[in-house]
C-alpha positions as CSV (number, residue, x, y, z in Angstrom):
1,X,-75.8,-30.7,19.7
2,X,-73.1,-28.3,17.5
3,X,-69.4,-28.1,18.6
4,X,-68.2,-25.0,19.8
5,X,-65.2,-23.4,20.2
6,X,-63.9,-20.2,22.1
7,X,-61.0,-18.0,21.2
8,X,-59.6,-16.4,24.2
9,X,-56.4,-13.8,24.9
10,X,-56.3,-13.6,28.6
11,X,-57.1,-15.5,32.0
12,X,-57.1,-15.5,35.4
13,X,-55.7,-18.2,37.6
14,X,-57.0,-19.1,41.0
15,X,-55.1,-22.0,43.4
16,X,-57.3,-22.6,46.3
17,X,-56.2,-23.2,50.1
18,X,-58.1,-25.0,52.4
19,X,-62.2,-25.7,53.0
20,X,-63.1,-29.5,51.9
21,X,-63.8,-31.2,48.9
22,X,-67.5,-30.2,49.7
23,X,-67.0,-27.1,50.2
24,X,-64.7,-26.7,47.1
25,X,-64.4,-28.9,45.2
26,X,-61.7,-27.9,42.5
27,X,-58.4,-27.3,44.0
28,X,-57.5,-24.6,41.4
29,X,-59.2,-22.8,38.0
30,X,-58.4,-21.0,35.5
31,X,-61.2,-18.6,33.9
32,X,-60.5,-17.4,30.5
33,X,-61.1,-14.5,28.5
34,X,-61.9,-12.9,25.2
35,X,-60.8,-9.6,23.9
36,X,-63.7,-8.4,25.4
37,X,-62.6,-9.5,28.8
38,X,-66.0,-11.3,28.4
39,X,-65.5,-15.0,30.1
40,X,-65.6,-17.2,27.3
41,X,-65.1,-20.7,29.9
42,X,-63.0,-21.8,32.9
43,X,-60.6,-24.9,32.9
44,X,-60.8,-26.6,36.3
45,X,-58.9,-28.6,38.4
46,X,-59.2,-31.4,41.0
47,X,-56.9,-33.2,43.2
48,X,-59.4,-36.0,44.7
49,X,-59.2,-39.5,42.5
50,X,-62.7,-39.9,42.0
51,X,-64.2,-39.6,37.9
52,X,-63.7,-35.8,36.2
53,X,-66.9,-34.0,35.9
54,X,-68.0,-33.8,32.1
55,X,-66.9,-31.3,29.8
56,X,-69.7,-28.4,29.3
57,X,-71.2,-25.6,27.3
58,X,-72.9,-23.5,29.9
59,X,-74.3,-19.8,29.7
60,X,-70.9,-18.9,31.7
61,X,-69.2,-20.4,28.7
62,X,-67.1,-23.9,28.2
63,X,-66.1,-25.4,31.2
64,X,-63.0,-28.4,31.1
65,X,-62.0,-30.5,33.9
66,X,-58.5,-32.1,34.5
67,X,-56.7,-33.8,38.0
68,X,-54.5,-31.3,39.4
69,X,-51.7,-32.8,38.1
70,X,-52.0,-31.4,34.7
71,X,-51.8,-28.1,36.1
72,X,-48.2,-27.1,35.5
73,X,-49.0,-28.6,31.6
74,X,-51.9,-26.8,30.9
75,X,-50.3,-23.3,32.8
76,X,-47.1,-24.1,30.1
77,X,-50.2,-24.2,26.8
78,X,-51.4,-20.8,28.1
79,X,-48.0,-18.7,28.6
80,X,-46.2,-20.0,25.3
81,X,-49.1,-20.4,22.8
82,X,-51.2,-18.4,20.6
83,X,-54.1,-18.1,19.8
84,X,-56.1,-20.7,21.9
85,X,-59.3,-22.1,21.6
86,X,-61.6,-23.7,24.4
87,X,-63.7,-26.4,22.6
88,X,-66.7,-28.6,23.8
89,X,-68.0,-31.6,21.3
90,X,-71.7,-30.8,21.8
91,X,-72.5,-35.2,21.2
92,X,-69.7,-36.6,23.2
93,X,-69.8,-33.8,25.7
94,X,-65.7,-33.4,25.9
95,X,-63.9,-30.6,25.5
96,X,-60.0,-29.7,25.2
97,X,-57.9,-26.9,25.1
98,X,-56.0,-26.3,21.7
99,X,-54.1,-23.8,19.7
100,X,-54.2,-23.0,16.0
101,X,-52.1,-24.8,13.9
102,X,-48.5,-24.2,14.7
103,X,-45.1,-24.5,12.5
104,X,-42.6,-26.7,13.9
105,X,-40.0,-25.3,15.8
106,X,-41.4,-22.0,16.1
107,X,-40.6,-21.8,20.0
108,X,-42.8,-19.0,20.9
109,X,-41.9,-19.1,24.9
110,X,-38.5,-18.8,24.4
């Protein structure tokens, strides 16, 4: 199965109250968009302990899973970085969030 990546300029964020872990089980997500505004993935987030969901490259586009914790990081990636990619290794089904590659010290959030 190929890699595949997903450049994406804008997102939406969602931080969900209430219902159970059945009933929903991310506690927040983040869906991602092209220039398009075509969803190119969602990034979601979990607060129970059990094992993350696998990363996948669905019709709806890459999905990534990460505990709740990493939130506030990956919130940081998306307001002070450019361009970002989502990215799924089609063999070892993971995925990750990335940028291009940056110079050092370029501080774009500040």
């Amino acid at each position: 199965m190929a890699d595949v990546q997903r450049e994406f300029t804008s997102y939406k964020v969602y931080y969900f109250s209430g219902g159970s872990t059945g009933d929903r089980p991310a506690a927040a997500e983040i869906d991602c968009f092209d220039a398009t505004s075509t969803r190119v993935g969602s990034i979601f987030f979990y607060s129970y302990d059990a094992p993350l969901p696998l990363a996948e490259n669905t019709m709806s586009g890459i999905y990534l899973h990460f505990p709740v914790s990493r939130f506030a990081d990956v919130m940081t990636v998306l307001k002070e970085e450019k361009p970002l990619y989502l990215n799924f290794h089609g063999t070892l089904k993971w995925g990750y969030l990335a940028t291009a590659i940056e110079p050092v010290g370029e501080q774009e959030g500040t």
